[in-house]
N, C-alpha and C positions, 0 to 999 in steps of 0.2 A: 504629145504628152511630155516626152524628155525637153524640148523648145520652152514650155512654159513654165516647167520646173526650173529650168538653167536663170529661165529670166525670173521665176520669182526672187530663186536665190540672189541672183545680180542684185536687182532690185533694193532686194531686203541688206545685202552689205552695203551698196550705195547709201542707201536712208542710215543706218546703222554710223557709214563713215561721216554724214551729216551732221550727226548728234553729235558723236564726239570728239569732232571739230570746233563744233562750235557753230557751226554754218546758220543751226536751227534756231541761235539767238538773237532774236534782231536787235538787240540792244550793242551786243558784240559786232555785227556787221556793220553797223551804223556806226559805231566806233572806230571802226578800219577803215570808214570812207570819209569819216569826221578829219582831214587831214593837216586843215589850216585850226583844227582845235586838239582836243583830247585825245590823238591821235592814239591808236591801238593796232601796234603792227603785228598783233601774233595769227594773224587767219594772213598772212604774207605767206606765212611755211602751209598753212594748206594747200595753199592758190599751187605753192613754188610742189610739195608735194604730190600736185595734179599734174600739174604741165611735166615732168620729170617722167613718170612712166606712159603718159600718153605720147611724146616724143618716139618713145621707144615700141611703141603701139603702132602706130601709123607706118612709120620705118616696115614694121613687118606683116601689113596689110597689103602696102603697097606692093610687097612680091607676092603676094596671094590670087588666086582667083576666084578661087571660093574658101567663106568659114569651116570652119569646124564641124559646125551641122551639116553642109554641103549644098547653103545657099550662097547664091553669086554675089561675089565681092561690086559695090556699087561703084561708079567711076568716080574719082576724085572730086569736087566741086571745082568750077572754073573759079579761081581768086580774080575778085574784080570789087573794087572799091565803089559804090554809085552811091546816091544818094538816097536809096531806102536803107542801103544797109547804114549809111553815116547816122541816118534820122530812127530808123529801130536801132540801132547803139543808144544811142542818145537818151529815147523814150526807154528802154531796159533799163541804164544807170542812172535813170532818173525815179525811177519806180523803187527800183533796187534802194537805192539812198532812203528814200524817204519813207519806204517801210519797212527794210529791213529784211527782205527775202527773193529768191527770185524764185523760176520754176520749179525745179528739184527740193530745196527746203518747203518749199511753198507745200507741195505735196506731201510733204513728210509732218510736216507739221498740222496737216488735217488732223490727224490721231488725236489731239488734245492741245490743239489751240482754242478750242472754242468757237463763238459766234466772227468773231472778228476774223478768224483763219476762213472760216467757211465764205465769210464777205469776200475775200481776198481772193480767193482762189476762185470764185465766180467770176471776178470784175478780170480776173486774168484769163481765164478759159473766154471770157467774149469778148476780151481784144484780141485775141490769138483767133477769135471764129471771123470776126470783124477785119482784119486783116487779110483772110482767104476770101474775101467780098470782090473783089476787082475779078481776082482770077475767076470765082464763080460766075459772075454775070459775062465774062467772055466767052464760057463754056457753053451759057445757054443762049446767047445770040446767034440767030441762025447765018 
């Protein structure tokens, strides 16, 4: 019960910190990736405001073993550059550009985007399902 409380709350400040960034605007996001146009550098200090305490986050994960709740801290991901991760970068900022949200606003903005948020966030939950397609069908090959 205290796990799903902590993460409502998380949740609800993340979305919260969304909004009043500006993150939820697509109109603003597409202005700060508009770079060779109308460029619009003010979601720079958000970006620069994330990476700043998550630096400081990680630092003190990495001495941990277990959170707070007193589940086990996961092992770090191997850093490896290959070519899903180049080609999903790509397709992300390519998505991201052209509507103007990615996962996290994406979700935040159900609340009252309307029709077109609900289209979006479809068409993104089944490339996200669509992507775990390879690995599934290795699982169920005998």
């Amino acid at each position: 019960m205290i796990r799903a409380l902590i993460a409502l709350l998380c949740g609800s400040l993340f979305g919260l910190g969304l909004l009043v960034s500006g993150m939820t605007d697509t109109a603003k996001v597409q202005g700060w990736l508009d770079i060779f146009g109308a460029w619009d550098p003010t979601l720079a200090f958000v970006l620069g405001g994330a990476i700043l305490p998550m630096l400081a986050a990680w630092r003190i994960a990495a001495q941990r073993t277990q959170s707070r709740l007193g589940s086990p801290m996961p092992a770090p991901a191997e850093p490896r550059l290959d070519r899903r991760l180049i080609g999903g970068s790509a397709l992300f900022g390519l998505g991201w550009a052209l509507v103007g949200l990615c996962p996290g606003p994406a979700l935040a903005v159900l609340a009252w985007g309307g029709r077109s948020a609900v289209i979006f966030f479809a068409a993104m939950a089944g490339g996200m399902l669509l992507a775990h397609l390879p690995a599934l069908r290795e699982k169920a090959t005998p």
